[in-house]
C-alpha positions in Angstrom: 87.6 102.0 56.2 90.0 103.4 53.1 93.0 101.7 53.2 95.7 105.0 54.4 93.5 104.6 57.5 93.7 100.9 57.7 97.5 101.5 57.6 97.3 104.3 60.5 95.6 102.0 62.8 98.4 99.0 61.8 101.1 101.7 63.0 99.3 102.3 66.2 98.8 99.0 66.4 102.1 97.6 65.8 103.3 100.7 68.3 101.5 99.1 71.2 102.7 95.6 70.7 106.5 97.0 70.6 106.0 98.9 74.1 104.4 95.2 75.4 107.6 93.3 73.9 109.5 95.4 75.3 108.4 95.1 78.8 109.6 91.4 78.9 113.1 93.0 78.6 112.6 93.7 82.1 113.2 91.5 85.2 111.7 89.5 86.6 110.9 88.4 82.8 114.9 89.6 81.8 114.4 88.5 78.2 116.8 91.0 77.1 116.3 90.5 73.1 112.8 91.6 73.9 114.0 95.3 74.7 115.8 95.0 70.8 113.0 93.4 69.1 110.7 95.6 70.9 112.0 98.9 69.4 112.9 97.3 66.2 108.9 97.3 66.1 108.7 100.9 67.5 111.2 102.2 64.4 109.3 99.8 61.9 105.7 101.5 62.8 107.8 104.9 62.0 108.6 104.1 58.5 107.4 103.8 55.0 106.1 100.7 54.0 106.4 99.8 50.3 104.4 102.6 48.2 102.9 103.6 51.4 104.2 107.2 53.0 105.9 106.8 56.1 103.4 108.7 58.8 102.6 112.1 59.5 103.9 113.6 62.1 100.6 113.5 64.6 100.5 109.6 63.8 104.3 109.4 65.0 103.1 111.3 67.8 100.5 108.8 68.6 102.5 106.0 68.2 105.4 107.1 70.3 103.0 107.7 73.0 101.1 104.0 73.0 104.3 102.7 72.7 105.6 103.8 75.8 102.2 103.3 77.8 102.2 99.9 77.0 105.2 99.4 78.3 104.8 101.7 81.5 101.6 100.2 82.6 102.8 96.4 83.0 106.2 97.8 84.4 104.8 100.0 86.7 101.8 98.2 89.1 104.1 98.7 92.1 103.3 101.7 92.2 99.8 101.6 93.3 100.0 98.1 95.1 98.6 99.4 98.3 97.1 103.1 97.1 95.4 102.3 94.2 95.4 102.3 90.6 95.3 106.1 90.1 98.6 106.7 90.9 100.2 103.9 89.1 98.2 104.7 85.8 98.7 108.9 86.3 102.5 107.5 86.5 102.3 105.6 83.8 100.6 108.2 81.2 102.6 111.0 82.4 106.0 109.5 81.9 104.3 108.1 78.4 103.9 111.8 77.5 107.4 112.2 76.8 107.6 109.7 74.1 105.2 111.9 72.3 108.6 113.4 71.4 110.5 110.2 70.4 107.6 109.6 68.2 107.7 112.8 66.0 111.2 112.7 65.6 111.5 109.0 64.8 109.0 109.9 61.7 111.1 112.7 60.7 114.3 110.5 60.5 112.4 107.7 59.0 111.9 109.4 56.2 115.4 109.6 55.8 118.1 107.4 54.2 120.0 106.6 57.0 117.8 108.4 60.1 118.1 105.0 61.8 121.4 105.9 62.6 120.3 108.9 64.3 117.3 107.7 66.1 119.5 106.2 69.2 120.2 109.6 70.3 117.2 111.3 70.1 115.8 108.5 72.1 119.1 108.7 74.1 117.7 112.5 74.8 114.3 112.1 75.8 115.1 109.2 78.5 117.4 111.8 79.6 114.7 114.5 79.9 112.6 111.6 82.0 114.9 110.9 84.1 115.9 114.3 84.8 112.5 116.6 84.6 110.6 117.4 87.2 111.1 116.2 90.6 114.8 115.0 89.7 113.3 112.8 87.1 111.9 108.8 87.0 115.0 106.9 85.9 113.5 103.7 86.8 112.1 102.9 83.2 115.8 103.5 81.5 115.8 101.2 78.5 118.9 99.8 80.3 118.0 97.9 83.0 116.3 95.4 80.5 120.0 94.5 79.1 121.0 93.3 82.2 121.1 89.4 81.0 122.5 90.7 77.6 126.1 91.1 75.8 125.1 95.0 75.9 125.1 95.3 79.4 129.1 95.1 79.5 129.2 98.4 78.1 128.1 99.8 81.1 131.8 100.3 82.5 132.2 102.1 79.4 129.3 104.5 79.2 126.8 103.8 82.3 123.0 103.2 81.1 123.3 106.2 78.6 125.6 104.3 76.5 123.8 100.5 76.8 120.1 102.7 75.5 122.1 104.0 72.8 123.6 101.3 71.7 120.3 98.8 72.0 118.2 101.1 70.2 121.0 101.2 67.1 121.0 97.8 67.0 117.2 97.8 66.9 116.3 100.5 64.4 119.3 98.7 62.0 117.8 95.5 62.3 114.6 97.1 61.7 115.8 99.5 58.6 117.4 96.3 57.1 114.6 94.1 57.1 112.7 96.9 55.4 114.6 98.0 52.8 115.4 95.0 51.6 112.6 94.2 49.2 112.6 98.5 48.4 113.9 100.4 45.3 115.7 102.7 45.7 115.3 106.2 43.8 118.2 105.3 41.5 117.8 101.2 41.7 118.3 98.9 43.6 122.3 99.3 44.6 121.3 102.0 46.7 118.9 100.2 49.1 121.6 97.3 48.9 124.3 99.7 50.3 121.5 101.0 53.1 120.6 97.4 54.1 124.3 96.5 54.4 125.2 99.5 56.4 122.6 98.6 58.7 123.2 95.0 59.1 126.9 95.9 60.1 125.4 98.6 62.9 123.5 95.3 64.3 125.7 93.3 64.5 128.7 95.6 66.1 127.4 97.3 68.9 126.9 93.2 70.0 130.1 92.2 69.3 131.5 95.4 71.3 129.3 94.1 74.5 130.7 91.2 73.9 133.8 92.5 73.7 133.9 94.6 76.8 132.5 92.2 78.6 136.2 90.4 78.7 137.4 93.0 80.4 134.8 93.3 83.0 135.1 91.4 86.7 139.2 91.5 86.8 141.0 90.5 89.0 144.1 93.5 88.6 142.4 95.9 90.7 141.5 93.7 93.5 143.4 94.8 96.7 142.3 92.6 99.2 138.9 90.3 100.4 136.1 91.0 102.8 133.9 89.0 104.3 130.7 90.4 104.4 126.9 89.5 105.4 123.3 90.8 104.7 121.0 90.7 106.6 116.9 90.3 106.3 114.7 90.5 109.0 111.2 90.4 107.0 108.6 92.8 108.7 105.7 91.2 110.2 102.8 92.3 107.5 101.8 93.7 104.4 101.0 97.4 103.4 101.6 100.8 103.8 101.5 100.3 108.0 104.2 97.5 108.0 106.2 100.2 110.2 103.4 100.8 112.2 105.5 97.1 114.3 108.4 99.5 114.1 109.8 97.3 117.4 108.6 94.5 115.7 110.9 95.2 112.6 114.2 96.0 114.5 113.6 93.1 116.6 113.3 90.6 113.5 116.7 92.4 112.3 118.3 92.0 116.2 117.2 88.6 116.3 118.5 87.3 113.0 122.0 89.0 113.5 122.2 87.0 116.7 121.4 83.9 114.6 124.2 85.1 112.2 126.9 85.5 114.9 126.0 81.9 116.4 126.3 80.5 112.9 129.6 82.6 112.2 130.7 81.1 115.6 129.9 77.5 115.0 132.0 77.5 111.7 135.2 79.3 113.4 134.3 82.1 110.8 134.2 86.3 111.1 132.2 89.1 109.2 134.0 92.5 108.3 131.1 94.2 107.6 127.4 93.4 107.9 124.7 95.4 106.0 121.2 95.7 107.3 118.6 97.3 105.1 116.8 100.6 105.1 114.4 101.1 107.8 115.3 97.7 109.7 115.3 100.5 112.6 112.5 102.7 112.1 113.0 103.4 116.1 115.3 106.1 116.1 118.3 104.8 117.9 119.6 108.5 118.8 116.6 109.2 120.7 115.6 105.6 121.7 117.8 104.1 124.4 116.2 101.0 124.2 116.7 100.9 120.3 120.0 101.7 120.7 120.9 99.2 123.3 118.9 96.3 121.0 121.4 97.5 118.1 124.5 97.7 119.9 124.2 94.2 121.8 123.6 92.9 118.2 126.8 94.4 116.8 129.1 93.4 120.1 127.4 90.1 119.1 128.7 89.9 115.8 131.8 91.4 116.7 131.3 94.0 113.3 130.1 97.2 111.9 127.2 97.4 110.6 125.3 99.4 108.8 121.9 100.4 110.0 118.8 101.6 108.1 116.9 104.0 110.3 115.2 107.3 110.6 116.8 110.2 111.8 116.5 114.2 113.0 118.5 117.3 112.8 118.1 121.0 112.5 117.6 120.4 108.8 114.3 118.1 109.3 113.7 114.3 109.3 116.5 112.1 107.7 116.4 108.4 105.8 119.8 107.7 107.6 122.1 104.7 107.1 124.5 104.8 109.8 127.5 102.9 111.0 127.4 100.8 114.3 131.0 99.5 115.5 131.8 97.3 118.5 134.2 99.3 120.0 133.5 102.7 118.8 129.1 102.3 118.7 127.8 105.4 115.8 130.2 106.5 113.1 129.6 107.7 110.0 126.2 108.2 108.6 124.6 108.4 105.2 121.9 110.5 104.6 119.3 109.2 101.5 120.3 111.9 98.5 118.0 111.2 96.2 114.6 110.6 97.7 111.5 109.5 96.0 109.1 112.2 95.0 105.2 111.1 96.4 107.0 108.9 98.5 109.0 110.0 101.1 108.2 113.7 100.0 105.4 115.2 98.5 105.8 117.6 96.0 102.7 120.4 95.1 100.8 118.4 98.5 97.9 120.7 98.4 97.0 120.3 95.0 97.9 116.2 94.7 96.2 116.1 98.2 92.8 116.9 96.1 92.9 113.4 93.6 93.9 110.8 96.3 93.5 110.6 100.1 97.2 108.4 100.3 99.2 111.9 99.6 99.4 112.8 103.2 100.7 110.0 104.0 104.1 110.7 102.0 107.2 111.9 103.7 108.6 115.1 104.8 112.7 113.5 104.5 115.1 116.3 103.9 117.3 115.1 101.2 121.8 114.4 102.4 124.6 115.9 100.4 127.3 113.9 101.1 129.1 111.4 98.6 127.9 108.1 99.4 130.6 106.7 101.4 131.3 106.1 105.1 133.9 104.1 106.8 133.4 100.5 108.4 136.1 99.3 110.6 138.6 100.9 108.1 136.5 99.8 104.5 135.3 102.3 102.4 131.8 101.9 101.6 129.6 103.2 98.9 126.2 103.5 100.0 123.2 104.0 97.7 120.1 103.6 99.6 117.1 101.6 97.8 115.6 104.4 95.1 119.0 105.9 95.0 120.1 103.3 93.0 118.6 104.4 89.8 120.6 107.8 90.0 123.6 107.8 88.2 125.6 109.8 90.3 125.0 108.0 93.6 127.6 105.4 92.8 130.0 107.0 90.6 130.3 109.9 93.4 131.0 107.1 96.3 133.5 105.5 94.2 135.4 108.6 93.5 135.6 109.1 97.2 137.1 105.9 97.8 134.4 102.9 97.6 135.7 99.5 97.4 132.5 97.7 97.9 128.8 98.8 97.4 125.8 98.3 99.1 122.1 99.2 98.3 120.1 98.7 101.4 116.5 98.2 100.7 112.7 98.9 101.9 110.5 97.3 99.6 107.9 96.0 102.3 105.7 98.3 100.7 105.1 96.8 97.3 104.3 93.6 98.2 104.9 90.1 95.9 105.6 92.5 93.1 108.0 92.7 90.3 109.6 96.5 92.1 112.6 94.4 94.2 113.5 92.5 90.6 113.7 95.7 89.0 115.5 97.2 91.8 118.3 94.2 91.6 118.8 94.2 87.9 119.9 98.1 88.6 122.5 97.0 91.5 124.0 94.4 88.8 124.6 96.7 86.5 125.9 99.3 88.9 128.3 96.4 89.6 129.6 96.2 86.3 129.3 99.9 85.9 131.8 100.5 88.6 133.4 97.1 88.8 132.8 96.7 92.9 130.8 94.0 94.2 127.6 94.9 95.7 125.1 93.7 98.9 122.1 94.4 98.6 120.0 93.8 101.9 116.8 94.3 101.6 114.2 94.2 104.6 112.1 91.5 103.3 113.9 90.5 100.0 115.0 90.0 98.2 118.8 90.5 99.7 121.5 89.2 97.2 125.3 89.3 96.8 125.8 90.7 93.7 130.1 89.7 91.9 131.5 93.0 90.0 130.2 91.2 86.5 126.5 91.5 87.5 126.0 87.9 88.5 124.2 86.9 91.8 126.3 84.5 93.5 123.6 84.4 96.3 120.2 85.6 97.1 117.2 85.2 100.0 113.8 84.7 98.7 110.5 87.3 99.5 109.5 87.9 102.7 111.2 85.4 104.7 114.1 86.0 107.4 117.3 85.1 106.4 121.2 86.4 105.9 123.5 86.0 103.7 127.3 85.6 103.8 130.1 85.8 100.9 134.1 86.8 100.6 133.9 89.6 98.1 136.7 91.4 96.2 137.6 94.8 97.7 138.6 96.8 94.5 140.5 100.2 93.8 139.6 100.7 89.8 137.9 103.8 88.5 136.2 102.8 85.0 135.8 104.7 82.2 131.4 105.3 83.2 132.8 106.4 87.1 134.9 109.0 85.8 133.6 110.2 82.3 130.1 108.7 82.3 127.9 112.0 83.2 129.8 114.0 80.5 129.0 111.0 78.0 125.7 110.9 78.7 125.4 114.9 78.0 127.1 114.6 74.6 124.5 111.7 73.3 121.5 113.7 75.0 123.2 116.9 73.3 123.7 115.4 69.8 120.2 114.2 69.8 118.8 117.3 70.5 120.9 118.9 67.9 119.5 116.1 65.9 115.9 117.3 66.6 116.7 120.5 65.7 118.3 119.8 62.6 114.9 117.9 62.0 112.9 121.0 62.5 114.9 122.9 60.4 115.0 120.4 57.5 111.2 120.3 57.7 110.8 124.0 57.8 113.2 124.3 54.5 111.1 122.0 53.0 108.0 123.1 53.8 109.4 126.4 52.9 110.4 125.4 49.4 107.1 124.0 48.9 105.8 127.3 49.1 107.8 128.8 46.6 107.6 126.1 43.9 103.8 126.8 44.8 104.0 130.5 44.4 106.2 130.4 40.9 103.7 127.9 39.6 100.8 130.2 40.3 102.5 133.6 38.6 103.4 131.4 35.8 100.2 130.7 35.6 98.7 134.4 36.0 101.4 135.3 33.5 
């Protein structure tokens, strides 16, 4: 084997063990220096090295795309816990496909002086594309979520999970570009990769400092306007699989049963719950057309002596619903939030009829009609922001309940059907940073775990373990702040997709000038030569 293809296969090579490092970024693992290091890898396989030419363009290509799978396919086995590997794998290439993209562009800039610096957004740009395109996008493999446990996940307030990518990949492609150029020559000496190497050292260690930084001003207390006592609830489900909610009584009896055992408690101690939260699908029984449902849930709630919120199914002259609805003591159903963003395959099924002809699970995905309202509803006079399991992911879900008014979130949760797997600590690390995001504490309640309080600076303060019955209870912080991600984040998230794309433009273009002028020099040399 010649020795440029010896260095192709290193590239490749190095590619795959940056999307594996990577991966430990991500909870339950939550090493968030592994996300940096991982793409400082990613940006080194792009590069020249020493005499060597940086790669060509279908070796970027290549590169981008092991990069990503090998970090899709360990994040990603949820997916097919009960169905099979085909869908998790099909998942896993498809959304790898996409950094195809962030592969030829990150060669393009490598090959110039300071492309490191634009790199963030073109990467910036293609997570945006995945979590946008088609379907409404997969949002849960945001580079983000891995920076939970990091000094760059206080930037969140700032710029949401746009802003925390960007900022992770500059550090990472400076670090990398620094250790590179160090031992390099310049073109006119060595001054010039002294001036590269310090530039990037400074664009490592500042976008740090600036989590660090915002991170003081993160969980304060100057926008607090009261206290609630809240409680979560976890009734666990009595099996595994895709047919848990084939014990559909079974499930809202677990949740009835353990609210009883929450007011007892919150008798014996003198104590009383504002709001209580149970999860999604803790009624699967739909209380509106089940009177025996709805009597099980009310004498639960006069129990408790709260509202609370109720995951359960519903139906209207639109179609079937994933409904969370308000239950109150005095006044039984209030408001209701129906799901927004619902999980394509899941609870519906785009293109059926062709999916329906690779795997025998795709009819037994949804029909749910997605809601349009803002995320918040009303308990007992608290304004609650509502983003129900999958939702959580979507930027919007949040930032649109807090603009109506949230002062506390909750995420109630389904993830029966993925088992002992890593989905419901992926899930969580989301809610902490939608804490920080929007500085509002937030329940998550989760059917069988894991439930957690979550403070407004991302920390759990308490949480139930897997599939066990159990319920939490905290004071939390009721807030009335609007941070700089609530109200501008969307529109900041467009300008460092848009720059990146003008980047990869500008890329084309440069390439196209230069192939261009290739041609010409080619062309004079050659009538010179006829001459």
């Amino acid at each position: 084997m010649d020795r440029p293809m010896v260095i192709a296969c290193l590239r490749v090579v190095l590619a795959g063990l940056a999307g594996g490092l990577t991966y430990f970024s991500f909870e339950p693992h939550g090493h968030s220096f592994a996300g940096i290091a991982g793409i400082a890898l990613l940006w080194a396989a792009l590069q020249p090295w020493g005499k060597a030419s940086g790669p060509s363009v279908k070796l970027g290509a290549l590169s981008g795309f092991v990069y990503a799978l090998c970090l899709y396919l360990p994040l990603l086995p949820w997916v097919g816990e009960f169905v099979g590997a085909l869908p998790w794998v099909a998942l896993s290439i498809f959304c790898a496909l996409y950094s195809i993209v962030t592969g030829i562009f990150g060669t393009l800039l490598g090959r110039m002086k300071y492309g490191f610096i634009a790199f963030p957004f073109v990467y910036v740009a293609v997570e945006y594309a995945l979590s946008s395109f088609p379907f409404g996008g997969f949002s849960w493999v945001r580079l983000a979520w891995g920076q939970i446990n990091g000094p760059l996940a206080n930037l969140s307030w700032i710029g949401g999970p746009a802003l925390i990518t960007c900022a992770e990949v500059l550090v990472a492609s400076a670090l990398a570009t620094g250790v590179l150029v160090l031992p390099r020559k310049g073109q006119h000496g060595r001054s010039q990769s002294r001036s590269q190497a310090l530039i990037a050292c400074a664009l490592v260690i500042v976008p740090l400092m600036a989590g660090a930084a915002a991170g003081l001003n993160v969980n304060k207390d100057s926008h607090t306007t009261g206290e609630v006592t809240v409680a979560a609830v976890q009734g666990n489900v009595p099996r595994l699989g895709l047919d848990f909610n084939a014990q559909r009584r079974a499930v809202l009896d677990n949740h009835v049963q353990r609210t009883h055992e929450l007011a007892a408690e919150l008798h014996s101690q003198n104590r009383h719950a504002d709001l209580v939260f149970w999860p999604e699908n803790a009624s699967d029984v739909n209380p509106f057309r089940d009177d025996q449902a709805r009597d099980l849930i009310m004498g639960a709630v006069e129990d408790v002596q709260a509202p609370v919120l109720v995951g359960t199914l519903t139906k209207d002259n639109v179609g079937d619903r994933n409904t969370a609805v308000v239950f109150d003591p005095v006044d039984g159903a209030g408001d209701k939030h129906h799901k927004k963003y619902l999980q394509p395959f899941g609870e519906w099924m785009p293109m059926r009829d062709f999916f329906r002809r690779f795997s025998p699970y795709v009819d037994q995905a949804g029909d749910l009609k997605p809601g349009t309202g803002n995320g918040a509803v009303n308990m007992g006079g608290y304004v609650v922001g509502v983003a129900t399991c999958y939702e959580v992911a979507f930027d919007m879900a949040y930032r649109d309940a807090v603009m109506a008014g949230a002062q506390i979130l909750t995420t109630p949760t389904n993830n029966a059907t993925f088992g002992f797997t890593d989905m419901t600590y992926q899930q969580l690390a989301m809610s902490r940073l939608r804490a920080i995001e929007t500085d509002r504490a937030v329940v998550v309640a989760a059917t069988s775990g894991v439930s957690a309080i979550v403070q407004p600076d991302g920390s759990v303060s308490q949480h139930t373990e897997i599939f066990e019955p159990a319920h939490l209870i905290e004071q939390l912080p009721l807030r009335d702040s609007v941070t700089i991600a609530v109200r501008y984040g969307q529109i900041i998230q467009w300008l460092l997709a848009g720059f990146g794309l003008v980047i990869m433009l500008a890329s084309l273009f440069r390439v196209r000038r230069g192939y261009a002028s290739k041609l010409t020099d080619e062309q004079l040399a050659l009538h010179r030569t006829q001459q």
